[in-house]
C-alpha positions in Angstrom: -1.2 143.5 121.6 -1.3 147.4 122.4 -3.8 148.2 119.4 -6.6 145.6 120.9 -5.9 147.2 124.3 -6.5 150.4 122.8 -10.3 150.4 122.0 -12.2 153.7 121.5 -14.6 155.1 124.1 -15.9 158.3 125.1 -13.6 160.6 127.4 -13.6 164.1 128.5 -10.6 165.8 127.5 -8.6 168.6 129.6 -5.5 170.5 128.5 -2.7 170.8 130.4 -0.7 174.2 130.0 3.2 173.3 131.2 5.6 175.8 131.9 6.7 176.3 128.2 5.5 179.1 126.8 2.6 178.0 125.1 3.1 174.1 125.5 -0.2 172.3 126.1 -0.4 168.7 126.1 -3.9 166.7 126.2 -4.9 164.7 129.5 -7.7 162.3 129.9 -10.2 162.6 133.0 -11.4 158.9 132.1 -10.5 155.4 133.8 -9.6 154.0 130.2 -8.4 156.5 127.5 -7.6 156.2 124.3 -4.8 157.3 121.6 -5.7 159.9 118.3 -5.1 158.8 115.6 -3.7 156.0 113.7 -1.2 153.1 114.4 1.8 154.4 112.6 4.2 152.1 114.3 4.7 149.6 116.7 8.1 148.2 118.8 9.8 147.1 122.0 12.6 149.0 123.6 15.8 147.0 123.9 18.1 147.1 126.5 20.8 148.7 124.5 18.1 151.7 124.2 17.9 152.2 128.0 19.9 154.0 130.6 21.2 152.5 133.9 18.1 152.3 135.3 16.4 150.4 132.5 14.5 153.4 131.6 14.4 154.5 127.7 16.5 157.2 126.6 13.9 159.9 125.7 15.8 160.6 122.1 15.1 156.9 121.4 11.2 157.9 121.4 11.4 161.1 119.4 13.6 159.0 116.8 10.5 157.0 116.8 7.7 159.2 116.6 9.8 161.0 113.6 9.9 157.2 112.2 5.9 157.2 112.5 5.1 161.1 111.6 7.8 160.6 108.7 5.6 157.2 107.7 2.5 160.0 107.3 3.8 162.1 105.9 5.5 160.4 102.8 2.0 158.5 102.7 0.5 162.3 102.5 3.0 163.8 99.9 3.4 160.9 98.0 7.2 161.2 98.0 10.1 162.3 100.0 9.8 164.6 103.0 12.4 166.4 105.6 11.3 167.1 109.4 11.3 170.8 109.1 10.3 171.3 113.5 9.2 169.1 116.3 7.0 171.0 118.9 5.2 170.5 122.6 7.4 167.9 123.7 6.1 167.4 127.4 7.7 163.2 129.0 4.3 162.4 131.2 6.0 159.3 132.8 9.4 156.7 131.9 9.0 154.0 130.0 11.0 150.9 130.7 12.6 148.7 128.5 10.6 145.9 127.2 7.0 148.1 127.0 5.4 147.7 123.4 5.4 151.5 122.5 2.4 152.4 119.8 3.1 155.7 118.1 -0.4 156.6 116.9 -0.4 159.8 114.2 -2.9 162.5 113.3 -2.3 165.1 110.3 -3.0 168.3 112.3 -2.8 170.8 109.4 -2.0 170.4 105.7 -0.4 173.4 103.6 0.8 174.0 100.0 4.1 171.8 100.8 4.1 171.3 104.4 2.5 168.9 106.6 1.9 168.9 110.5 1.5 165.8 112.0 1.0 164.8 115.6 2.2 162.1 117.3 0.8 160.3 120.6 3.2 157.4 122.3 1.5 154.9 124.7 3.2 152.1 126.2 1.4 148.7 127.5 3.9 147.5 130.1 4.1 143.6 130.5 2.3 143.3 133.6 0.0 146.8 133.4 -3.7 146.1 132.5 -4.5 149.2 130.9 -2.3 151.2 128.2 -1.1 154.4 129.3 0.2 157.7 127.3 4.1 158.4 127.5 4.1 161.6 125.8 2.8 163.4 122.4 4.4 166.2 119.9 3.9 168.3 117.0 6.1 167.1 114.2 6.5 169.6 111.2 7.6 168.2 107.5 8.0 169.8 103.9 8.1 167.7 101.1 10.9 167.6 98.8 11.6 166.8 95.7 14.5 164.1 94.6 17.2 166.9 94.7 15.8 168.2 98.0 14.2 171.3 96.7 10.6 172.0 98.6 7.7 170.8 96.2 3.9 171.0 96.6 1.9 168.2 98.1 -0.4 166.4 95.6 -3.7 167.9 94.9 -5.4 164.9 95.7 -3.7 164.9 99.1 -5.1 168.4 100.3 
């Protein structure tokens, strides 16, 4: 199971600036690093989710780290929310079909109604020892109300 592979240790962390204006993405100098944040969500890739080369298609993931941030999010606001922006989204390697994908969540910033959430994706292939990270991005949501109108996040939540 990808969570027990996924134990915490100590690391060093580096940032890595890409060639989007400012993009960073974090990178870990250690032998065995480990995802922020929680376990928002857990699946395998199906073949039907790959391209001809039995890689994933890389809109499959972001539907899936909306699926986790969105999770937060609606945990956060107590209600409904909408994906306002999605930010930073840098693919460090492919992932092939069959990987258990974790997408592991970590509220960044909380405001009046908005929430930013970010979202890490590692993969633990089949026959890999060690868990390795796929990508991450900044996922923006507002919370709405039942008619869609924007409404404040619960007190209790801030």
């Amino acid at each position: 199971m990808l969570a027990a592979a996924l134990q915490p240790v100590n690391m060093r962390v580096k940032t890595i600036t890409s060639l989007a204006k400012g993009s960073t993405m974090t990178a870990y100098d250690d032998d065995k690093p480990t995802p922020r944040g929680e376990l928002t969500l857990q699946v395998v890739p199906l073949p039907v989710d790959t391209n001809a080369n039995g890689d994933v298609f890389a809109g499959w993931l972001v539907k899936q780290m909306d699926i986790a941030a969105a999770t937060m999010a609606g945990r956060i606001s107590q209600g409904r929310n909408a994906t306002v922006a999605m930010d930073r989204m840098e693919f460090l390697s492919p992932l092939r079909v069959g990987s258990q994908v974790g997408c592991y969540c970590e509220l960044v910033d909380i405001g009046r109604s908005s929430m930013k959430i970010n979202v890490e994706v590692w993969t633990l292939d089949r026959t890999a020892k060690n868990p390795r990270k796929v990508t991450e991005g900044l996922f923006v949501y507002v919370a709405i109300d039942e008619h869609g109108r924007i409404r404040e996040v619960p007190e209790q939540s801030l």
